[in-house]
HTML snippet that shows the backbone in 3Dmol.js (N, CA, C, O; Angstrom):
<script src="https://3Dmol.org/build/3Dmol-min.js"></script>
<div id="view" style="width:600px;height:400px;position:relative"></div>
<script>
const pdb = `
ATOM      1  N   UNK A   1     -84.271  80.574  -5.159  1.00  0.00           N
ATOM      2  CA  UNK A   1     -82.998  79.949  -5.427  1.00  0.00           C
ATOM      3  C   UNK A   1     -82.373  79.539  -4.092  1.00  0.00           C
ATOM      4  O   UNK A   1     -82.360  80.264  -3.098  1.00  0.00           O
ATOM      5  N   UNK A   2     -81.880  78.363  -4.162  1.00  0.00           N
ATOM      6  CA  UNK A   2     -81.311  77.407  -3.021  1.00  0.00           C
ATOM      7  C   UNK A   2     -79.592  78.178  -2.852  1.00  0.00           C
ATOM      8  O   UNK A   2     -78.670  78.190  -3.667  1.00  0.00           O
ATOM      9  N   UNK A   3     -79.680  78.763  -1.453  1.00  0.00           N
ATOM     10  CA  UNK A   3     -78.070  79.376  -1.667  1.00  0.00           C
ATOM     11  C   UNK A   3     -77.300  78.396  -0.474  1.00  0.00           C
ATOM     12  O   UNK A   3     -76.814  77.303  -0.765  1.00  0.00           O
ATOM     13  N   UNK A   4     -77.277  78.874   0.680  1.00  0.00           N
ATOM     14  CA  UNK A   4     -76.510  78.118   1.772  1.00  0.00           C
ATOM     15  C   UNK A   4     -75.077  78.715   1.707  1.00  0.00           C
ATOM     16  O   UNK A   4     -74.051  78.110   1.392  1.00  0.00           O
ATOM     17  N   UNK A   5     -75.225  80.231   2.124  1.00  0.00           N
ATOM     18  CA  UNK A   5     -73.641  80.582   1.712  1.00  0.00           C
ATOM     19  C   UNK A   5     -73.764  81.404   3.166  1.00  0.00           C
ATOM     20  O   UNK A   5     -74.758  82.022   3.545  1.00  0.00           O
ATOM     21  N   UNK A   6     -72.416  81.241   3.927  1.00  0.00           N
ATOM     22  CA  UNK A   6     -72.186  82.190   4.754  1.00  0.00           C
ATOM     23  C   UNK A   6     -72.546  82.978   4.829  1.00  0.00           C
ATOM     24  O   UNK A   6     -72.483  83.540   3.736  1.00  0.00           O
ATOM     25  N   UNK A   7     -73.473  84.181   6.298  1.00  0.00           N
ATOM     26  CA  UNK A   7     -73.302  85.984   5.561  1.00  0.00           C
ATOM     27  C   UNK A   7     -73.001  86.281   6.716  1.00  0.00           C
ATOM     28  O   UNK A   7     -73.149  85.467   7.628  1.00  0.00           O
ATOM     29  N   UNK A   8     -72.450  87.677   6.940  1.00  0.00           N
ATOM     30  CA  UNK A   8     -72.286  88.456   8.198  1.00  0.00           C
ATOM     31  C   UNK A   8     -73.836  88.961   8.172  1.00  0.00           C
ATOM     32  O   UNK A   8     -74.566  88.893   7.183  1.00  0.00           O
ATOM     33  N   UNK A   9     -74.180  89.454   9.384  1.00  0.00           N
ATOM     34  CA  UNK A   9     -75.071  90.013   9.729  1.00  0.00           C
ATOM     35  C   UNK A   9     -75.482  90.976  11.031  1.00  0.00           C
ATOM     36  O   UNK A   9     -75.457  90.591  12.200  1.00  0.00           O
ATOM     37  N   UNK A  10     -75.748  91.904  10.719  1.00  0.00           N
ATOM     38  CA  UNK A  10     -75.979  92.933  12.356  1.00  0.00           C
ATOM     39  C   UNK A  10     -77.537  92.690  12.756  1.00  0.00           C
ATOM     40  O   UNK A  10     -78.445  92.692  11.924  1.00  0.00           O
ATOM     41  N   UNK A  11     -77.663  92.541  13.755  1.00  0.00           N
ATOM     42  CA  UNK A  11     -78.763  92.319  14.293  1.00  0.00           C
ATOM     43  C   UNK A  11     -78.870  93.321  15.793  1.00  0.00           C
ATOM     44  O   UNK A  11     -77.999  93.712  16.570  1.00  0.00           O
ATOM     45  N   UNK A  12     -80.225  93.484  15.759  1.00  0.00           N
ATOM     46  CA  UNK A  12     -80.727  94.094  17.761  1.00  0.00           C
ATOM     47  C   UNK A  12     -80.954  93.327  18.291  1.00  0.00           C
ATOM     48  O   UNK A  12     -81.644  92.496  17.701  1.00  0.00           O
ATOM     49  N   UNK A  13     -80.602  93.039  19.635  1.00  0.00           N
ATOM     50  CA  UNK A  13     -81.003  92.480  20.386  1.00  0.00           C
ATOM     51  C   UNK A  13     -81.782  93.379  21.849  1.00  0.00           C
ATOM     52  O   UNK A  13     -81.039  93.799  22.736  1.00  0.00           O
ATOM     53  N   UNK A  14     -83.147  93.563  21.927  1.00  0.00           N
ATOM     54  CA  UNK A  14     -83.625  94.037  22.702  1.00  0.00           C
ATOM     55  C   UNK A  14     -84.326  93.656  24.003  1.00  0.00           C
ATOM     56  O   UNK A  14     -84.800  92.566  23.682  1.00  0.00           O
ATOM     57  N   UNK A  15     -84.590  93.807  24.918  1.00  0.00           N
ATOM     58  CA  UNK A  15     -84.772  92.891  26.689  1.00  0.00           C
ATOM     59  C   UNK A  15     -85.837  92.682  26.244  1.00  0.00           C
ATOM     60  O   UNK A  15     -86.501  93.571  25.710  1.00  0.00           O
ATOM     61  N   UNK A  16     -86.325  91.184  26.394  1.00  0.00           N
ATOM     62  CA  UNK A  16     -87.779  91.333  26.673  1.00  0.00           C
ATOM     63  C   UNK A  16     -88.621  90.879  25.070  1.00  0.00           C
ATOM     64  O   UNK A  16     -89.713  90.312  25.127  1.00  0.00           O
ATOM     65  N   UNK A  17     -87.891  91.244  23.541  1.00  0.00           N
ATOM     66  CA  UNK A  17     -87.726  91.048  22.441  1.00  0.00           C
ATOM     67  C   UNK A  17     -86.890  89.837  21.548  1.00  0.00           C
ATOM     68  O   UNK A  17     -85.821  89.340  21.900  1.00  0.00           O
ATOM     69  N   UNK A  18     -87.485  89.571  20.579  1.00  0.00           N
ATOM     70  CA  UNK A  18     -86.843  88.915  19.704  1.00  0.00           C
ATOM     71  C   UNK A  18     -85.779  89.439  19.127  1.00  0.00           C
ATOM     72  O   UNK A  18     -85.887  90.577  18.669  1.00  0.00           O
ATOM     73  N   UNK A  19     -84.796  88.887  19.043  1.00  0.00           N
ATOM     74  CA  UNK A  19     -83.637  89.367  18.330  1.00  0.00           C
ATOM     75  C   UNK A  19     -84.114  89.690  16.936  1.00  0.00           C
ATOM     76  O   UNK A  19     -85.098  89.059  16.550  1.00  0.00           O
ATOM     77  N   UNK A  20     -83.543  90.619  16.075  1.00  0.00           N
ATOM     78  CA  UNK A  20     -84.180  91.379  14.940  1.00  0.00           C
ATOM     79  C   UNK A  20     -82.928  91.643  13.635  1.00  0.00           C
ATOM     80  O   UNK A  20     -82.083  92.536  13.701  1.00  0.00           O
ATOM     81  N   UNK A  21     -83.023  90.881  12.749  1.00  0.00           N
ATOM     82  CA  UNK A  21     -81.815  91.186  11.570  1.00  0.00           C
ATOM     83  C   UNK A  21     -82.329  92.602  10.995  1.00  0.00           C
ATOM     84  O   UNK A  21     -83.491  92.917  10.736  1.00  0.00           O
ATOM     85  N   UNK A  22     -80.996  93.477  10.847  1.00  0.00           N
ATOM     86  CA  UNK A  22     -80.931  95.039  10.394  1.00  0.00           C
ATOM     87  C   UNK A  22     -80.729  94.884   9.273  1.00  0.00           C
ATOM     88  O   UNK A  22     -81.546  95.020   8.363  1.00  0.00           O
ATOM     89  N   UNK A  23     -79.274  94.488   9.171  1.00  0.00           N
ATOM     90  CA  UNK A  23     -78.854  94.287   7.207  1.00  0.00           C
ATOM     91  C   UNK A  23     -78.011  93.098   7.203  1.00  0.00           C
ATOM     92  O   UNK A  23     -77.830  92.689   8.349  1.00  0.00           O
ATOM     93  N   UNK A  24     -77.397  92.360   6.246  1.00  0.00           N
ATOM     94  CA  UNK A  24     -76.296  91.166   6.268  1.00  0.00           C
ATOM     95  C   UNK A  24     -75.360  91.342   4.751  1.00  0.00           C
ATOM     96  O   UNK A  24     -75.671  91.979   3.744  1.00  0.00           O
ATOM     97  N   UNK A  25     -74.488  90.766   4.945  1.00  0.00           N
ATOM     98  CA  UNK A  25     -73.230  91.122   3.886  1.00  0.00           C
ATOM     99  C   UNK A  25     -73.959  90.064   3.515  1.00  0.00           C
ATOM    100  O   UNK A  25     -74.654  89.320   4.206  1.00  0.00           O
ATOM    101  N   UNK A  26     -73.618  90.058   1.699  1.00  0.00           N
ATOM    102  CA  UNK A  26     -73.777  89.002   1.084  1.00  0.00           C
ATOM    103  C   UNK A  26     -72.549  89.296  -0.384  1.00  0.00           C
ATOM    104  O   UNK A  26     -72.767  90.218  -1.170  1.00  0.00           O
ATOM    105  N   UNK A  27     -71.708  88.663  -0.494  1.00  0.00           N
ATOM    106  CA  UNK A  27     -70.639  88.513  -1.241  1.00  0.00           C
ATOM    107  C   UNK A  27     -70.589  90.305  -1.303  1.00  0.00           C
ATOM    108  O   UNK A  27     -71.059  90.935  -2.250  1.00  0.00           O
ATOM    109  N   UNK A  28     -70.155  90.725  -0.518  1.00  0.00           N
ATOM    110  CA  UNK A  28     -69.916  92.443  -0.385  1.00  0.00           C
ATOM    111  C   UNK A  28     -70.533  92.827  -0.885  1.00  0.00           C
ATOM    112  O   UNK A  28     -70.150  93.743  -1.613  1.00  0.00           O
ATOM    113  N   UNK A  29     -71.957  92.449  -0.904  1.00  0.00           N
ATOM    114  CA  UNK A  29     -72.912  93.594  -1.099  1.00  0.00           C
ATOM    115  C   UNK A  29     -73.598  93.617   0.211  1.00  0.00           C
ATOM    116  O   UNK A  29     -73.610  92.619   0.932  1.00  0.00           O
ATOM    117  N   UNK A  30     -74.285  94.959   0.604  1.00  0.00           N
ATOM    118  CA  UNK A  30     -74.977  95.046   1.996  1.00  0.00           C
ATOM    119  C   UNK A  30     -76.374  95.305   1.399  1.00  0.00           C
ATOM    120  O   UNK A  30     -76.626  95.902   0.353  1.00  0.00           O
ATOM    121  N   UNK A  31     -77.283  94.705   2.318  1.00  0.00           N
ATOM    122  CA  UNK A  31     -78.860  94.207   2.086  1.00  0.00           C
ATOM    123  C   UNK A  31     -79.469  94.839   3.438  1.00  0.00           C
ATOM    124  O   UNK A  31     -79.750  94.330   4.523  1.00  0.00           O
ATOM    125  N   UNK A  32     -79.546  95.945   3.019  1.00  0.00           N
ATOM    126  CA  UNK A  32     -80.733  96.616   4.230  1.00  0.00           C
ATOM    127  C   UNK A  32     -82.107  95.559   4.330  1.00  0.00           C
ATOM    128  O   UNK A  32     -82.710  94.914   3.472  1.00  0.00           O
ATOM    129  N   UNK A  33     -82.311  95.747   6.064  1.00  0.00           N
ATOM    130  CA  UNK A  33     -83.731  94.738   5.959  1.00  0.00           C
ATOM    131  C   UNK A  33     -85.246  95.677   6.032  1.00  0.00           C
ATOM    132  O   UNK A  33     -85.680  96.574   6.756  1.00  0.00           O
ATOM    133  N   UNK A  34     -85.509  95.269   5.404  1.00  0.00           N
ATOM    134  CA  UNK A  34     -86.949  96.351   5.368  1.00  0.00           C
ATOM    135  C   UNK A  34     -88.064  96.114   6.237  1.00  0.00           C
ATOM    136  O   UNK A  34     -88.736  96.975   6.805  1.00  0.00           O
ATOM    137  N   UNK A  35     -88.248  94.443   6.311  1.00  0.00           N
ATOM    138  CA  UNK A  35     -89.011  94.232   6.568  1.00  0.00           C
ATOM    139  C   UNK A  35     -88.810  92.403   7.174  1.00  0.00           C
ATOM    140  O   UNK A  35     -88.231  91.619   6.423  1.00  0.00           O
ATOM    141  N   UNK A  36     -89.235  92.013   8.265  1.00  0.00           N
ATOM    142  CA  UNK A  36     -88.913  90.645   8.404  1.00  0.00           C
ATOM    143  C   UNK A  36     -90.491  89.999   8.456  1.00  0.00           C
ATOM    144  O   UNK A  36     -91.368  90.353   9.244  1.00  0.00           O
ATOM    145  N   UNK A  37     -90.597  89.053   7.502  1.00  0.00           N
ATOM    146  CA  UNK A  37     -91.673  89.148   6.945  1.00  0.00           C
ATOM    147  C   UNK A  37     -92.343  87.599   7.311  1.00  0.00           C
ATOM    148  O   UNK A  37     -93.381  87.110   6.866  1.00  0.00           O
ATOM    149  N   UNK A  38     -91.305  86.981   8.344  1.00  0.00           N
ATOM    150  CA  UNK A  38     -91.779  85.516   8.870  1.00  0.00           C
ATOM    151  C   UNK A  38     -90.955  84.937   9.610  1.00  0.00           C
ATOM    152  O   UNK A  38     -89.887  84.696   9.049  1.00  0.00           O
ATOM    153  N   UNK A  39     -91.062  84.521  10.979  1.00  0.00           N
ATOM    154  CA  UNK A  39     -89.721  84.046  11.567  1.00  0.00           C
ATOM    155  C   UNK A  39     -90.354  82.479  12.249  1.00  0.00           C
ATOM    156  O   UNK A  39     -91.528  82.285  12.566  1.00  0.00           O
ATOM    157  N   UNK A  40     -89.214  81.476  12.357  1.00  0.00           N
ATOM    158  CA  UNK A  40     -89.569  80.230  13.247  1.00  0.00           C
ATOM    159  C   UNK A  40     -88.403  79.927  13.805  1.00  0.00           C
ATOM    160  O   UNK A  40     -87.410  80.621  14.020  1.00  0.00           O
ATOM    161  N   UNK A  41     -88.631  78.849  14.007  1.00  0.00           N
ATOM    162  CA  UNK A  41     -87.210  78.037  15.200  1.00  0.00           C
ATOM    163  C   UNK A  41     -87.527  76.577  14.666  1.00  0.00           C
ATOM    164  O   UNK A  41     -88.696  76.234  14.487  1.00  0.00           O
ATOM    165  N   UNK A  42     -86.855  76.037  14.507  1.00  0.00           N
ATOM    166  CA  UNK A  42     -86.963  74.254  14.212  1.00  0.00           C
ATOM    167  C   UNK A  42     -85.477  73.772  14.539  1.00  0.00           C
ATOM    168  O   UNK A  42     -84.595  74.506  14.984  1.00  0.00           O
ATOM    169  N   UNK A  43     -85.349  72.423  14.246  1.00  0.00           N
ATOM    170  CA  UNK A  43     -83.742  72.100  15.017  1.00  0.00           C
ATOM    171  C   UNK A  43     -83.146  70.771  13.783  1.00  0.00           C
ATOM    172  O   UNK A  43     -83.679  70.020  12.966  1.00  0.00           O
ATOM    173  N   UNK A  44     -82.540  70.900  13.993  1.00  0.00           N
ATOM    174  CA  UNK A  44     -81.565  69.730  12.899  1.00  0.00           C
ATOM    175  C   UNK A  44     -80.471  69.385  14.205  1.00  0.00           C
ATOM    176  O   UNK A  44     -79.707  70.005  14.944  1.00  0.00           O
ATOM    177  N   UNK A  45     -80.941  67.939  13.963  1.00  0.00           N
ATOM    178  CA  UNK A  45     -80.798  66.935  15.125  1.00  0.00           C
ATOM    179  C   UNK A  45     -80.961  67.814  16.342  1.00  0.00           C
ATOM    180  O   UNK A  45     -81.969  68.515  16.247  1.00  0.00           O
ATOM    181  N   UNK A  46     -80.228  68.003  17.537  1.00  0.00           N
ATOM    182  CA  UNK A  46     -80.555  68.976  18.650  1.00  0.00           C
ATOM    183  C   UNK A  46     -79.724  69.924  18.825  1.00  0.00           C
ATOM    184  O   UNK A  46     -79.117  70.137  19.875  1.00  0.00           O
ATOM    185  N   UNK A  47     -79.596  70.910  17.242  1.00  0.00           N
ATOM    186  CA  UNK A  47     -79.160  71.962  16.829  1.00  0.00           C
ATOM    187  C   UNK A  47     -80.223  73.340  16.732  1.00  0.00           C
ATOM    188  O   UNK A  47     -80.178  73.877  15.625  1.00  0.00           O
ATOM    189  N   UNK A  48     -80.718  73.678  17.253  1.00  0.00           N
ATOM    190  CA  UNK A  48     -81.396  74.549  17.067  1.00  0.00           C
ATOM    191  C   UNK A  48     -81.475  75.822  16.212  1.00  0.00           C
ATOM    192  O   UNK A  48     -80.988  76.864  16.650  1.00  0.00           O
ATOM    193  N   UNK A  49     -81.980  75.787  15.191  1.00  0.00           N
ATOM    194  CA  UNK A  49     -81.910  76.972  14.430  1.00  0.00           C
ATOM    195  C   UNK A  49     -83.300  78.023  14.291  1.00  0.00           C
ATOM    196  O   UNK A  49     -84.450  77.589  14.359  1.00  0.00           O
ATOM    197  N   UNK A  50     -83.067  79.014  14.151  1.00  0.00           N
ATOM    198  CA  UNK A  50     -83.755  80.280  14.073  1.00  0.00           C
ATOM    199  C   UNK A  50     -83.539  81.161  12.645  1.00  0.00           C
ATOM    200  O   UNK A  50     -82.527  81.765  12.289  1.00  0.00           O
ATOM    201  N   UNK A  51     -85.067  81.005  11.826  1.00  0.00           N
ATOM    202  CA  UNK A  51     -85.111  81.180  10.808  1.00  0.00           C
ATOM    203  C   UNK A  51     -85.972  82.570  10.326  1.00  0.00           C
ATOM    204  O   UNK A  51     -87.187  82.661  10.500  1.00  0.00           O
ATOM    205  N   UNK A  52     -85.208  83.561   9.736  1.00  0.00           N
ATOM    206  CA  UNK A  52     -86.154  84.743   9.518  1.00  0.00           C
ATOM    207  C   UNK A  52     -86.047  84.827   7.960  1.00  0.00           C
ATOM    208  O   UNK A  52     -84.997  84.814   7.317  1.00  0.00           O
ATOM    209  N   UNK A  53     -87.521  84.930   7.388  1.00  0.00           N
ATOM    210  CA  UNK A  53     -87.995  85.882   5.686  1.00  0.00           C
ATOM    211  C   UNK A  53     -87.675  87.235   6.065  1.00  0.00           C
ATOM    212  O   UNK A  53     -88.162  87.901   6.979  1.00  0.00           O
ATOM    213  N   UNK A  54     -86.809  87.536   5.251  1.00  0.00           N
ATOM    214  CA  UNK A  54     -86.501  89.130   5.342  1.00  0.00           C
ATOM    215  C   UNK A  54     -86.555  89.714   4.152  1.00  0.00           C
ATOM    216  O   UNK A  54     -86.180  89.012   3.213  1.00  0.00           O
ATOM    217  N   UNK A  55     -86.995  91.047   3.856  1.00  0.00           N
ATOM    218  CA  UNK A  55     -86.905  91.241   2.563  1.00  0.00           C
ATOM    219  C   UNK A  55     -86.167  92.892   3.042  1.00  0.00           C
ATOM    220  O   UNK A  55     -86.092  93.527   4.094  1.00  0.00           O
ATOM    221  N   UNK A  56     -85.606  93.153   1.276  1.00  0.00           N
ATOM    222  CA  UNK A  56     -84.654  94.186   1.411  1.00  0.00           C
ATOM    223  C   UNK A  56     -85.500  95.517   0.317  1.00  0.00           C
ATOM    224  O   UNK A  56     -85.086  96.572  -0.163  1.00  0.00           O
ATOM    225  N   UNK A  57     -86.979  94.722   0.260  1.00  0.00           N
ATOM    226  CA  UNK A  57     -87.630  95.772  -0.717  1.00  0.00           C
ATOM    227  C   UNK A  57     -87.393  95.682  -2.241  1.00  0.00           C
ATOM    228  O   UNK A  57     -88.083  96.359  -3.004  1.00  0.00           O
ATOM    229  N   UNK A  58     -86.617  95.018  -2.605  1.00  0.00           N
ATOM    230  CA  UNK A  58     -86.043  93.829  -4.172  1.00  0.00           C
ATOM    231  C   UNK A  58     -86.491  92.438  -3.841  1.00  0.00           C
ATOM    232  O   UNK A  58     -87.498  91.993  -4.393  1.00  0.00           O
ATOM    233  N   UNK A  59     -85.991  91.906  -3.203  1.00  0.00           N
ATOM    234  CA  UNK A  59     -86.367  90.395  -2.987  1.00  0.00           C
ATOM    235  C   UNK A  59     -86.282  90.084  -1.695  1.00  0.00           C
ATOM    236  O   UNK A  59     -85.928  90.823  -0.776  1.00  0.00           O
ATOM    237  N   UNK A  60     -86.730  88.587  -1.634  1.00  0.00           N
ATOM    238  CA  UNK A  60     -86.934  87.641  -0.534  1.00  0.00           C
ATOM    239  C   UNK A  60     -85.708  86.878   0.308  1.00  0.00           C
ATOM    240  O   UNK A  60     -84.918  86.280  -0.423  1.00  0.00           O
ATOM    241  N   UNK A  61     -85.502  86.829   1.398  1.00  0.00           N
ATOM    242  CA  UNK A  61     -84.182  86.154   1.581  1.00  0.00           C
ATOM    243  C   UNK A  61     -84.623  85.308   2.514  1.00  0.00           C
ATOM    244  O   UNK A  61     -85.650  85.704   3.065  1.00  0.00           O
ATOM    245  N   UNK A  62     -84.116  84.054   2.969  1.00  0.00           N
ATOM    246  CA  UNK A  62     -84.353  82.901   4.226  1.00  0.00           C
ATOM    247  C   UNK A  62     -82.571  83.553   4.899  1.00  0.00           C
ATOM    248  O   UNK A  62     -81.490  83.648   4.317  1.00  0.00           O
ATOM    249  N   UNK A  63     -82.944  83.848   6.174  1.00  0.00           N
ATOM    250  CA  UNK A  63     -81.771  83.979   6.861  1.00  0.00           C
ATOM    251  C   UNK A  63     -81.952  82.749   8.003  1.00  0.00           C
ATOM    252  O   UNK A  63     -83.083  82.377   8.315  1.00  0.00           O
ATOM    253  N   UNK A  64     -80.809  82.181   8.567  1.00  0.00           N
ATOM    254  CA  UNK A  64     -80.882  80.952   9.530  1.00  0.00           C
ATOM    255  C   UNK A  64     -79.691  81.617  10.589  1.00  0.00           C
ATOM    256  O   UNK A  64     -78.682  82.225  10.231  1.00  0.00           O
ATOM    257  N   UNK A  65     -80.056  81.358  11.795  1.00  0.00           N
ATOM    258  CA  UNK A  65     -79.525  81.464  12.703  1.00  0.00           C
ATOM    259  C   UNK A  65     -78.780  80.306  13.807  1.00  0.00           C
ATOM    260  O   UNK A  65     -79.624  79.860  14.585  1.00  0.00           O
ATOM    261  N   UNK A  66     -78.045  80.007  13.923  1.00  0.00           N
ATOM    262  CA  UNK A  66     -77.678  79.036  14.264  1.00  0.00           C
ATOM    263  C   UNK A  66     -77.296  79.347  16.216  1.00  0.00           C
ATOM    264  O   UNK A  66     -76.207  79.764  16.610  1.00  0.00           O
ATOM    265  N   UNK A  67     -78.233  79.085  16.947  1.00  0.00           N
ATOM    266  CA  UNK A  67     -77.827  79.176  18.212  1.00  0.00           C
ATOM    267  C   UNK A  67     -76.342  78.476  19.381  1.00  0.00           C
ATOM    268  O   UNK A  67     -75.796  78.895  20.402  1.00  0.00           O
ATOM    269  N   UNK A  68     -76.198  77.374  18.594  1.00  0.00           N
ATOM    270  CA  UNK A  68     -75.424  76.893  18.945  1.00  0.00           C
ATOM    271  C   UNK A  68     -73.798  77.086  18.813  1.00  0.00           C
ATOM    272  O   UNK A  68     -72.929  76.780  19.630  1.00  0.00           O
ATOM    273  N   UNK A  69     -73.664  77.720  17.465  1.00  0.00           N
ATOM    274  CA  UNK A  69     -72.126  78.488  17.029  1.00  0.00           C
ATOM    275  C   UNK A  69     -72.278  79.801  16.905  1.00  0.00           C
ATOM    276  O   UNK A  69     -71.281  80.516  16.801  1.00  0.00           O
ATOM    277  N   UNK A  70     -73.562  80.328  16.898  1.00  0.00           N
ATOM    278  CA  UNK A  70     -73.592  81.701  16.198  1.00  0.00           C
ATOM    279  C   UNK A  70     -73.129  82.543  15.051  1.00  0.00           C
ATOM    280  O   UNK A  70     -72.547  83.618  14.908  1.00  0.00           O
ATOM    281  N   UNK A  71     -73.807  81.276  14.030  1.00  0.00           N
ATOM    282  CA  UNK A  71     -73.669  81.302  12.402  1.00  0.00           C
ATOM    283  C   UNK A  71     -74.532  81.889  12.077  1.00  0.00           C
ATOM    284  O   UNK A  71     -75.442  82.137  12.868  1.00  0.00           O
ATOM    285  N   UNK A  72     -74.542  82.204  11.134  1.00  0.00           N
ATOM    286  CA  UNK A  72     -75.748  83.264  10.130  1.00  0.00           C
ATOM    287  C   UNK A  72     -75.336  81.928   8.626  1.00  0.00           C
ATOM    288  O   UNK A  72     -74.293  81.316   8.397  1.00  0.00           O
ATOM    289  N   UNK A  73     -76.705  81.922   7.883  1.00  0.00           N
ATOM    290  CA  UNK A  73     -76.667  81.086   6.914  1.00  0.00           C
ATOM    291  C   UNK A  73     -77.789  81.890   5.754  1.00  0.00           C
ATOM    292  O   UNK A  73     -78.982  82.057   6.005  1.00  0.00           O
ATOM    293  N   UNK A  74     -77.104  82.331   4.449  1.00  0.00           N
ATOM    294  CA  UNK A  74     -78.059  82.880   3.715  1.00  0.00           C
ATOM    295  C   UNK A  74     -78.838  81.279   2.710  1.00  0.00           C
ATOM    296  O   UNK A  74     -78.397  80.857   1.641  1.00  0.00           O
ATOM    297  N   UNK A  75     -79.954  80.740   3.434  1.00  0.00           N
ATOM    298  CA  UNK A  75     -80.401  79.612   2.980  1.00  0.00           C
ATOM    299  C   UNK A  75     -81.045  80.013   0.900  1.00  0.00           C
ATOM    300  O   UNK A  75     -80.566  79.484  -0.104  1.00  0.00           O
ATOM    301  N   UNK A  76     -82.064  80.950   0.945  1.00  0.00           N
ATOM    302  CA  UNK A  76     -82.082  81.134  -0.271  1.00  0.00           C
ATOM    303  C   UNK A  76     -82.831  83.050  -0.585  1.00  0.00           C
ATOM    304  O   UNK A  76     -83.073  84.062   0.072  1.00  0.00           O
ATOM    305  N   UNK A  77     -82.908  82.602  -1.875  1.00  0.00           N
ATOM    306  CA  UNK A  77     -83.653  83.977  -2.638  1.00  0.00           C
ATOM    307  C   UNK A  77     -84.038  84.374  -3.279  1.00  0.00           C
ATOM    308  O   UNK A  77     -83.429  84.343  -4.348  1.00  0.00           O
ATOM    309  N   UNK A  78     -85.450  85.145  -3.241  1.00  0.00           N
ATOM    310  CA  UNK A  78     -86.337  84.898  -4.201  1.00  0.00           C
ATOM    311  C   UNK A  78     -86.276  86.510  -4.496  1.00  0.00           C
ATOM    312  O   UNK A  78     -86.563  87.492  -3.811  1.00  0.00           O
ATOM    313  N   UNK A  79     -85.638  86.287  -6.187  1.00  0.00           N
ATOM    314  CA  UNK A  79     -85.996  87.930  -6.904  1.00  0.00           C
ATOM    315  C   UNK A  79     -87.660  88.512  -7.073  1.00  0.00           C
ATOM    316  O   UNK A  79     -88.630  87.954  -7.585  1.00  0.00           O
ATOM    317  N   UNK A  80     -87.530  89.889  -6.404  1.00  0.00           N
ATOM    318  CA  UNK A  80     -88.726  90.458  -6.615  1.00  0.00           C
ATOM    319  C   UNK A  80     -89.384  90.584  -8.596  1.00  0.00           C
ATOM    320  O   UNK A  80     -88.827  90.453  -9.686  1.00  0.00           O
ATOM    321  N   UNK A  81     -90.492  90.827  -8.238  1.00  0.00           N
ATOM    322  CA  UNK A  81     -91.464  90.903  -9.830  1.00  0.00           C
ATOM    323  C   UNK A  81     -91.339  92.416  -9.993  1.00  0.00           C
ATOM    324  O   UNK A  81     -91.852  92.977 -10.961  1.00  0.00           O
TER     325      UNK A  81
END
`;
const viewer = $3Dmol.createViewer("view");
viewer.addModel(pdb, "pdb");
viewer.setStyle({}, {cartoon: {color: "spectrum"}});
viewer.zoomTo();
viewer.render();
</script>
């Protein structure tokens, strides 16, 4: 499912490491990350965004990172079987 809704999100940032999503608000619910299960970078126009599959152990989520404002974007989500 196609979302595109704001989320908060805590993330690590470690030296030397990729920055790493922990959990993210999503309409006040909190989504522990279990597992980040695919990450890229691509850019919309010369916006650069940073894209992680995260899953919370229920379902699939596209999180987007936006380098340039330092937005978090819950793009979509796929319910587990």
């Amino acid at each position: 499912m196609r979302i595109r809704e704001p989320v908060r999100v805590a993330v690590i940032f470690e030296p030397g490491k990729a920055l790493r999503p922990v959990w993210f608000d999503c309409k006040h619910q909190k989504h522990v990350v279990r597992e980040t299960t695919y990450r890229w970078r691509d850019y919309v126009g010369e916006k650069p965004l940073l894209h992680f599959t995260v899953t919370d152990g229920e379902a699939l989520f596209e999180l987007v990172y936006n380098l340039l404002d330092g937005t978090w974007t819950l793009v979509s989500q796929q319910a587990g079987s």
